[in-house]
N, C-alpha and C positions, 0 to 999 in steps of 0.2 A: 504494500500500500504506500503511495508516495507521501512523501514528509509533508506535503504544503494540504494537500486533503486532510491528516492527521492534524495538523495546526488550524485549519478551518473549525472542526468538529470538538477541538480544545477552547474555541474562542466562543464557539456557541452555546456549548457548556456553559465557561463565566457569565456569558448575558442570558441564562436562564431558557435555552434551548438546546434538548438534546436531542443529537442529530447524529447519529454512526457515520463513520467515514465510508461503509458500504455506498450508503444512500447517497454521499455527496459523489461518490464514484459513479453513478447511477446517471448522474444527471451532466457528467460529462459526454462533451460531444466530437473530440477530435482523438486521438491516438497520443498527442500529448499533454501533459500534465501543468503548465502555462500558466500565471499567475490570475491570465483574464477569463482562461475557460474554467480555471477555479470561480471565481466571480460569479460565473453566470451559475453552473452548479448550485452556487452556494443561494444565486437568489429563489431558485425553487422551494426551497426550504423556509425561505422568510428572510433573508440576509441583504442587503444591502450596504456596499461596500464601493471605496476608489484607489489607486492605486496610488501614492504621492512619492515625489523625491522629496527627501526627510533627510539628509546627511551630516545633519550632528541632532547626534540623540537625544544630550538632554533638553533641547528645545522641544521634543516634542510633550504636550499638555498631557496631565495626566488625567484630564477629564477625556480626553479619546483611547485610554486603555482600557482594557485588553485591546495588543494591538498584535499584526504579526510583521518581523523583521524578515527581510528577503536577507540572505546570507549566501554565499560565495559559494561555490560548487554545486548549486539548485539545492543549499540548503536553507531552513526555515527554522521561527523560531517564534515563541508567542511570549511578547515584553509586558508583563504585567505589574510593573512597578520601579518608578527609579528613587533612589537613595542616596544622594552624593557621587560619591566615585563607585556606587553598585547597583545594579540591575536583578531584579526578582523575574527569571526568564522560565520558560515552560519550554524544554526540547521533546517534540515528539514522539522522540524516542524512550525516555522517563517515562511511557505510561501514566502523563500528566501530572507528574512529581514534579514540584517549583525546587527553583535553586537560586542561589545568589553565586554573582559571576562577576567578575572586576569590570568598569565598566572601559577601561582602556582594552583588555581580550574580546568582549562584546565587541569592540569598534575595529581591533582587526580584522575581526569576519563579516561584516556589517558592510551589503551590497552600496548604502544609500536610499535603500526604496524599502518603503513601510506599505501594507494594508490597514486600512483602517477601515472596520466593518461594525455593522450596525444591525438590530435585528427592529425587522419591519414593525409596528403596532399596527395593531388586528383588533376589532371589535368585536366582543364574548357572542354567545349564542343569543341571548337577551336585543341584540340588534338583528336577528335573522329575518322579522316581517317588518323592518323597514328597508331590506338591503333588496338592490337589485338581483336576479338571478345572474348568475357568471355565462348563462347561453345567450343575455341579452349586451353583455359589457362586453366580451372580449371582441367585438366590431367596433362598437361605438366607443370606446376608450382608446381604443390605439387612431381613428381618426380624431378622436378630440386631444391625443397626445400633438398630431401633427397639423391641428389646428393654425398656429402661426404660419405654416408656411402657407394656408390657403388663407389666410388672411391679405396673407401678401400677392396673392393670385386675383383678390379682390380688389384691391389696393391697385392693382397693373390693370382691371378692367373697366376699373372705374376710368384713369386717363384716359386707355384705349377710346372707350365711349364717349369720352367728351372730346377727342382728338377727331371721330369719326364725322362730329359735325362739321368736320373744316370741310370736307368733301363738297357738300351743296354749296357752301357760302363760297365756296372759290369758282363755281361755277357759274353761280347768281351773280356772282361781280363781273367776271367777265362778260355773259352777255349783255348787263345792264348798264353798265359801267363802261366795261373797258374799250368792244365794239364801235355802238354807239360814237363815242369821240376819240377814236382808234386812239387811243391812251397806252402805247407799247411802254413809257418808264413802268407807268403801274400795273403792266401786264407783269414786267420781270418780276417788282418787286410781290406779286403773288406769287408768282409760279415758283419762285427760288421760297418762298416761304412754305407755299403748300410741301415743296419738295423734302423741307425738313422736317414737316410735321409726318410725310408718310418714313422718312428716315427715322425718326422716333417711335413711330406707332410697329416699323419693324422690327425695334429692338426691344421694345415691351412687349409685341405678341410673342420674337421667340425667348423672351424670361419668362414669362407668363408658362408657358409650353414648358419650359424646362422645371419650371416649382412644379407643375401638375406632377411632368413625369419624377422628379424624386420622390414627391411624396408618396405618389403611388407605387413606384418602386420599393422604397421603404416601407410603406404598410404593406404590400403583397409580403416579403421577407418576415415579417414579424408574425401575419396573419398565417398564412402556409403554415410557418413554425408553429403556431399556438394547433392550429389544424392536428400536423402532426403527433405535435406532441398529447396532445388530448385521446387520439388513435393508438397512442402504445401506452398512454396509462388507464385506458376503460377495462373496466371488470369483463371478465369473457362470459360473464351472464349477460351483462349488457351490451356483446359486442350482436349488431344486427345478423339476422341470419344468413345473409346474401353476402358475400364477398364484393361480387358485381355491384350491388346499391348501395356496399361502403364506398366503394371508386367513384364512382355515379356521384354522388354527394360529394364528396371533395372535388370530382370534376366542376360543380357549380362554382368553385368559387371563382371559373375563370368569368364567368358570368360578372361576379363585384368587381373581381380587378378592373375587367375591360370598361365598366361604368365609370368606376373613379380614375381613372387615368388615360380618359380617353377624350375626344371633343364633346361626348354628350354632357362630363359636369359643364365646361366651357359653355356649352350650350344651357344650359343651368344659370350659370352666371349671370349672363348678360341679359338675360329675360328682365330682370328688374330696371335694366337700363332703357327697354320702351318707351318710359315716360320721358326721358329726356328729348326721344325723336320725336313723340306725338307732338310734346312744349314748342319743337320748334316748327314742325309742321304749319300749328297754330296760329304761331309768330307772320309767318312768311305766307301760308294757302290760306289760311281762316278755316272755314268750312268743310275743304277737303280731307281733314284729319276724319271726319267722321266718317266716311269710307273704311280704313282700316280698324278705328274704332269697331264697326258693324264687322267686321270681320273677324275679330280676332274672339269671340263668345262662338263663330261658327267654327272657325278650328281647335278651339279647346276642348265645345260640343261634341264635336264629329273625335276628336282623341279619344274623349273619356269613353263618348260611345263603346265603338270600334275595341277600344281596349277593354271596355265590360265582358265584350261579346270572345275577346281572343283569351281571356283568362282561364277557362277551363280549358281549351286546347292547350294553353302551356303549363297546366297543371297535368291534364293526361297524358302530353310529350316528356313528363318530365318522369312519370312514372314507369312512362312503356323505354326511355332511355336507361331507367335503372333494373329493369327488363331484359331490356340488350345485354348492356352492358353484364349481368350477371350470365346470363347464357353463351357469352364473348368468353369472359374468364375460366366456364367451366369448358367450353370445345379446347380453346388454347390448353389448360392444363390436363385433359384428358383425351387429347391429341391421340398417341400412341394405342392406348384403349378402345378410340372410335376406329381408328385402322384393323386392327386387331379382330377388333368385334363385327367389321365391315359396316359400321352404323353412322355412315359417313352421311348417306344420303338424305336419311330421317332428320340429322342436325343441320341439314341444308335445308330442310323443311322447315323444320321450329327456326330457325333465324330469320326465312324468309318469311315466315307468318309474321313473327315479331317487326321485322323493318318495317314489312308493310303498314301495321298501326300505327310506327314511330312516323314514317312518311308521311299516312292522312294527319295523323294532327300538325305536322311540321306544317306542311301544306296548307291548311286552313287557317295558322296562325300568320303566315304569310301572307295567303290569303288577303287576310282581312288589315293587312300592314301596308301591302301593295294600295288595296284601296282608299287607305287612310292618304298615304302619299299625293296619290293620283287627285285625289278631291283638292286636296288641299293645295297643289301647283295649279288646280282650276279657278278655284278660289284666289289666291294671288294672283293670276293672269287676268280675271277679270277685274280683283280689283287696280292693279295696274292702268288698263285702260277705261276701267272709268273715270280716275284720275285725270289722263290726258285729255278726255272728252270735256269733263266737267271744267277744268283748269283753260284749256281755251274759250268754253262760252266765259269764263269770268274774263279772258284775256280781250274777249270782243267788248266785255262793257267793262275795261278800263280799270278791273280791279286787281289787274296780277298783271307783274309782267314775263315774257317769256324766258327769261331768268330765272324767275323765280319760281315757274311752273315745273322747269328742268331740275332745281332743286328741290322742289316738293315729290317728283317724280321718282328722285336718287333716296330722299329721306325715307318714302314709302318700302322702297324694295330693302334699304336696310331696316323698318319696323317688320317689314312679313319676314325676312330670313329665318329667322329664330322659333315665328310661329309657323312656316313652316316644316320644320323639323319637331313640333308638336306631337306629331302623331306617332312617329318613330321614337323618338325620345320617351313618351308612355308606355311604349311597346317594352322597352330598353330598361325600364324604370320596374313595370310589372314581371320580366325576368327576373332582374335583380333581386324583387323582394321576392320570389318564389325560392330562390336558390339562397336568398338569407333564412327562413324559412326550414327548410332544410339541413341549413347549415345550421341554427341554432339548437335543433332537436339534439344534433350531434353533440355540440359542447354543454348539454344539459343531462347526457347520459354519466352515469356515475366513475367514478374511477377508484384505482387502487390505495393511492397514497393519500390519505387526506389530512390535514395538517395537524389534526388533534392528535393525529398517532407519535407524532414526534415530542414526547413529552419524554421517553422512558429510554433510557438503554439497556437492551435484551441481550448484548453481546452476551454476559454471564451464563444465561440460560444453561441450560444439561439438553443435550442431543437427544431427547425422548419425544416420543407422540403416544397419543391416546386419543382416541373417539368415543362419546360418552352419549349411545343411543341416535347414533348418524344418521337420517334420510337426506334423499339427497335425487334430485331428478334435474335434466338436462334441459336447457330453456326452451320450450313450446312442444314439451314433449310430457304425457300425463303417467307414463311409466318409469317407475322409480330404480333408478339406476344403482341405486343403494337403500335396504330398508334396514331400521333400527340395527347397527352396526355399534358396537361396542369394542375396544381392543386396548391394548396396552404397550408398549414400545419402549422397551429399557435402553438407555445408553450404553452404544458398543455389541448390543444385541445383532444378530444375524435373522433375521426373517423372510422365509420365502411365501409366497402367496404363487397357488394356483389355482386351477377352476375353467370350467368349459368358457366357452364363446360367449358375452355378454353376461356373464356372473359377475363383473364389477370391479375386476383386478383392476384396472388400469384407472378406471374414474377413484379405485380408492386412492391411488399415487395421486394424484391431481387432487386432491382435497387436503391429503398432507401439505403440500406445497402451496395451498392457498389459492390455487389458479380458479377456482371454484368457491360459494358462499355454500355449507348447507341449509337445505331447507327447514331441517329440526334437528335437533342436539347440536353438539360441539366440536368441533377439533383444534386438540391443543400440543403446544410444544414447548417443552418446558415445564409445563403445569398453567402454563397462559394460553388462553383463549388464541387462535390466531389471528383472528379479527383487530386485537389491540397491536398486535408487531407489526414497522409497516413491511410491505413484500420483499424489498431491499436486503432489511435484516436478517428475515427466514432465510429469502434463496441463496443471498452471499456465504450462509452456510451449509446449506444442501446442493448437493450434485446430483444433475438428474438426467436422465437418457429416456426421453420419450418414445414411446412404442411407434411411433411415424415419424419418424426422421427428417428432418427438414435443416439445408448446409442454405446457404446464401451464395451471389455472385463475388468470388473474390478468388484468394488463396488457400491451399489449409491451414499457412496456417493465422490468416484470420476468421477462420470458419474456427479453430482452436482455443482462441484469443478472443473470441466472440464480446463475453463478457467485460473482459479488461483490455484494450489492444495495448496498455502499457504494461504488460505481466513480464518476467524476465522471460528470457530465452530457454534456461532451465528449465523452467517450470513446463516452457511445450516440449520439447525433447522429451522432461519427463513422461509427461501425460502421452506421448507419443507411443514411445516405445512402451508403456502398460498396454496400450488400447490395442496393440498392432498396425500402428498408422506406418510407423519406420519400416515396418517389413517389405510393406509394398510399395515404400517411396526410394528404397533401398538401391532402385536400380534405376530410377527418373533422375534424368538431368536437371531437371526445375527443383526437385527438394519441395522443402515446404511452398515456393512460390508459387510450384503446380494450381494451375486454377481448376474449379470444380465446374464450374457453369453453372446456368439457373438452375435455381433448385439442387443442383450435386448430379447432375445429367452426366455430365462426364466421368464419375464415379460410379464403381457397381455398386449393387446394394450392404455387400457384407463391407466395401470402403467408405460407404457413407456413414456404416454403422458404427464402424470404426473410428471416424472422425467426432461423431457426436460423440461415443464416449470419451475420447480424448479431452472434450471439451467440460465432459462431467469431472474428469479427473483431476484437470490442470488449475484449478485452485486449491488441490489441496483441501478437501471440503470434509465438516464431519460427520455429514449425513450422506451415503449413496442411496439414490433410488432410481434404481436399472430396471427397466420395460422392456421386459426379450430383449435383451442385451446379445443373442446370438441367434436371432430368428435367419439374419441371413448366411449365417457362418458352415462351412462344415465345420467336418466331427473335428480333423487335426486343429481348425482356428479354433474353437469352441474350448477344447482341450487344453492348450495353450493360454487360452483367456483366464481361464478358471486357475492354473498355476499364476498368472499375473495377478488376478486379482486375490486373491488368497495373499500375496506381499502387501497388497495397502491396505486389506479389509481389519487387521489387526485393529483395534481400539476405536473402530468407527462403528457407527449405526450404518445397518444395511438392511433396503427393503430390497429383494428380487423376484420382481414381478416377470412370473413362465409358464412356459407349456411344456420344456424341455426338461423331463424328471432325471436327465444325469446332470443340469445345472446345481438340480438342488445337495449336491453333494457339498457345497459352499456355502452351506447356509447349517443351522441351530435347532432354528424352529421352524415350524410348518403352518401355514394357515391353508384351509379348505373353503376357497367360495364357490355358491350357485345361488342364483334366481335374485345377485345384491344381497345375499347371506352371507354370514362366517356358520356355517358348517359344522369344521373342525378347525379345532388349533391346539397346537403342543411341540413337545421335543416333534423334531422332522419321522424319528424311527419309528416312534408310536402312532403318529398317522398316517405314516407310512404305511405298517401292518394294518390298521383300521381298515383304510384303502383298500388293501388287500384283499380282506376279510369278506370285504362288502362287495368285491370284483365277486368272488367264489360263490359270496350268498346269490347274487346277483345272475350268475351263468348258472349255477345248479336251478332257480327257478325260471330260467327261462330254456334249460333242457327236458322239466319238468312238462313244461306246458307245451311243447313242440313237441315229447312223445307219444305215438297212435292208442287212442283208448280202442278196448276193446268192445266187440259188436256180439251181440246176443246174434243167435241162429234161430230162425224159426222154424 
């Protein structure tokens, strides 16, 4: 575990939050260990922190300690007190033991650069019904984070708009003006001025354009992230059942980015500036303002319309997308399977049933978007030339002249622009909220770590489980995967679990490890509930090799390294050569660089198998729980595994969940499930024999009942 995590989880402590350094490793996101991606780690937790150059010590205030010191060789150190010429320091490595150190040796190792961190204030439960939901804030908080910069977007269109009236008035003068008494000084002196105005109005619309795109830039990066990170901390009761309509939904959110960083907010913007072109329409046409006036209630009309009527088309496109989209993911990952099975054509069938749905409503929301368009460039074109019509009868009796008609005519088609894009813009607007919508469902579904659990440190605990009357059913499903299940689990115990097909081995492994809530009773480790540890702590101490293997696109060994990519080298070597991953890397040029491909495609199955356990190995963990651990082995791997792991299972808890009854020669005890039962359980030999017994009872009554009764003669 790197020293500067240990020093974070030391300083959280002092200010009254405790936080394992599991969990802060948890929430790292690059390969290394970095002062800043400690930072953001640490703000998951509630921490709040900045990094400063601090290069003589005792300046710094001892109202900002606990503090931690960056020291020389990427080591660290948490300064909790200065004393004249001494320092009251927390190394790390002391297992949180304070020491007093001269403060001139302090200052030989002493980078210059301090953390100075803070833990966030949080409002008790007592504020829960006046606080907003977290599925309504995490949009509208990060845009109201980058508030100022569309301040300043507002700020550039506000000029824009009032620059935009030079336009007519340079035109009106000319014909009125300049024409008239061929006036060429006072021609230059507009033209070289108009000239500068549209030279400024070009360097605010492209700032203007560039605030949009940072901002949006920026919020997409922060939003994605929260996206994500919301998708790897949801409880897998609450993960939706469609893989496809999880994608589906994060696909929306291109839907928000493309609104806010696009011309439609632009288009947003300057709606409010209208009234400045009406003011001057006014000024200069009189009467003709009302023209656009009367028009602009028909295309707002004709939007809302239009968009009433497209709403449920883009609510059932959005469905039959997540549709698609899930029958997309299932043909892609059972690819091989449909060859195989020759069921190529049938899933040619179901997608094209599916597209077709997605089609018509695509279709009809267009549709009715086309029309929107189309109306509303009729509506501007006639009112345009009512304009010209109306503006020369006033120009025949003397009330306007054609100057001014020409700039009433310029001013009009910059009031419709905007309102022409009216109807699209609602279209654009009704996406949006469909796909926030959507999106909010998502970040209101529950997650694993939630912050009251960070009160306790569990590292102490004893490597035991126990389940104390467990049911237990799998989400949308009313068959109980597990019924009143009771058991006990000593530290350093050996236990094998077996049982037919759907007897519950494997969902009972998943219930240990918390991946799963029961439905009734408890499961504990430790003598703790697991509900109260958060999942961080449990798994950072259990190793686990799930019955479905599943490696990632990379190398083995960060398919290895999975959990930590900062782990020593050692430690995957080790876990290598336990698992047999060295055997068959033994003769590859690549080594561990060897890439696996999606999913571990380029691996066979007994090398993938190999790989995950490696992965269960390489932290040194002191709980194993192995899921057919050699389902794809043969007998000589199988054999050889069982001599390997018999070397690390010494002093650890081991669950071995099998079907293969020479595995269980590695094991203690015995558990018997069927039907979500425990059965039997005991020494391994004694159910063993039971087994037995019951094979024999079992075949003698069924030789019993298949031999010929005899038949009376008449």
């Amino acid at each position: 575990m790197p020293g500067l995590l240990r020093s974070l989880a030391i300083v959280l402590r002092l200010r009254g939050r405790v936080v394992s350094p599991q969990a802060l490793m948890a929430g790292l996101t690059g390969s290394r260990v970095t002062p800043q991606a400690c930072l953001r780690a640490a703000r998951k937790v509630g921490l709040t922190g900045r990094i400063a150059y601090r290069p003589q010590l005792e300046n710094i205030p001892g109202l900002v300690l606990p503090c931690i010191l960056l020291l020389t060789n990427d080591r660290s150190c948490v300064l909790t007190a200065l004393d004249n010429d001494m320092a009251e320091v927390i190394f790390p490595e002391t297992a949180g033991t304070s020491q007093l150190v001269p403060l001139d040796a302090l200052r030989e190792e002493y980078s210059g650069y301090a953390l100075f961190a803070a833990v966030e204030a949080a409002p008790d439960h007592r504020a829960d019904r006046l606080s907003i939901s977290h599925g309504k804030r995490w949009f509208w908080d990060v845009l109201r984070y980058y508030a100022p910069i569309y301040r300043h977007v507002a700020l550039a269109s506000v000029v824009i708009n009032l620059i935009a009236v030079g336009s007519p008035l340079f035109v009106m003068n000319v014909y009125d003006r300049v024409v008239p008494n061929n006036a060429m000084e006072t021609l230059w002196v507009l033209a070289v001025g108009i000239f500068i105005i549209y030279l400024f109005n070009f360097l605010l619309s492209a700032l203007r354009t560039h605030f949009v795109d940072v901002a949006g830039r920026n919020a997409d990066i922060v939003l994605s992230s929260s996206l994500v990170e919301k998708v790897l901390s949801m409880r897998m009761d609450a993960k939706p059942e469609s893989t496809g309509a999880l994608v589906n939904n994060l696909r929306e959110f291109e839907q928000l980015r493309e609104f806010f960083s696009s011309s439609s907010l632009l288009a947003c913007i300057d709606l409010p500036f209208l009234v400045i072109f009406l003011l001057l329409i006014v000024f200069i046409g009189g009467p003709l303002v009302f023209l656009p006036l009367g028009a602009m209630p028909l295309l707002i009309g004709l939007g809302l319309t239009l968009q009433h009527r497209s709403r449920r088309s883009a609510e059932a496109g959005y469905r039959q997308n997540m549709q698609k989209n899930a029958l997309l993911v299932e043909i892609v990952n059972g690819l091989e399977t449909l060859k195989a099975c020759m069921a190529e054509s049938r899933m040619q069938k179901l997608w094209e049933s599916v597209v077709g749905l997605s089609a018509k409503s695509s279709s009809e929301a267009r549709k009715y978007n086309n029309l929107a368009v189309t109306l509303s460039m009729l509506i501007t074109q006639v009112v345009t030339v009512a304009c010209i019509v109306w503006g020369v009868y006033r120009i025949a009796d003397g009330q306007m002249t054609m100057g001014a008609l020409i700039g009433v005519n310029i001013l009009v088609g910059r009031t419709m622009a905007p309102l022409l894009q009216m109807a699209s813009l609602l279209t654009r607007i009704q996406n949006s909220h469909v796909a926030l919508k959507a999106l909010d469902l998502l970040m209101t579904l529950p997650s694993e770590n939630q912050a009251e659990k960070t009160c306790m440190d569990f590292g102490m605990l004893r490597p035991s489980f126990s389940m104390e009357s467990v049911s237990f059913a799998y989400p949308h499903q009313e068959r109980l995967a597990l019924s009143n299940v009771s058991l006990r689990i000593e530290p350093g115990e050996h236990v094998g679990v077996i049982g037919p097909m759907g007897s519950g081995k494997s969902t009972l492994g998943k219930l240990l490890i918390g991946l799963y809530q029961p439905k009734e009773g408890a499961v504990k480790f430790g003598d703790v509930d697991i509900r109260q540890i958060p999942s961080t702590d449990l798994r950072g101490r259990v190793g686990v090799l799930p019955q479905d293997v599943v490696l990632f696109y990379g190398s083995i060994r960060d398919n290895i390294a999975l959990g930590d990519p900062t782990i020593n080298d050692h430690l995957v070597l080790r876990a290598a050569a336990l698992a047999g991953v060295a055997d068959f890397l033994r003769n590859n040029p690549a080594g561990f660089a060897a890439q696996v491909g999606e999913q571990g495609k380029a691996l066979s199955g007994g090398q993938r198998q190999a790989v995950a356990l490696a992965r269960a190995l390489v932290r040194d963990p002191e709980v194993l729980i192995l899921d057919e651990p050699t389902s794809n082995m043969d007998t000589d791997s199988e054999l050889l595994l069982q001599k390997r792991l018999q070397t690390v299972m010494g002093g650890r808890t081991v669950v071995l969940i099998t079907h293969r009854l020479s595995m269980l020669r590695i094991v203690d005890r015995l558990i018997v499930m069927e039907d979500g039962q425990i059965k039997l359980d005991g020494p391994r030999d004694k159910v063993l024999q039971r087994l037995r017994e019951r094979s024999r009872q079992s075949a003698a009554a069924a030789g019993r009942s298949a031999s010929p009764q005899p038949t009376e003669r008449g």
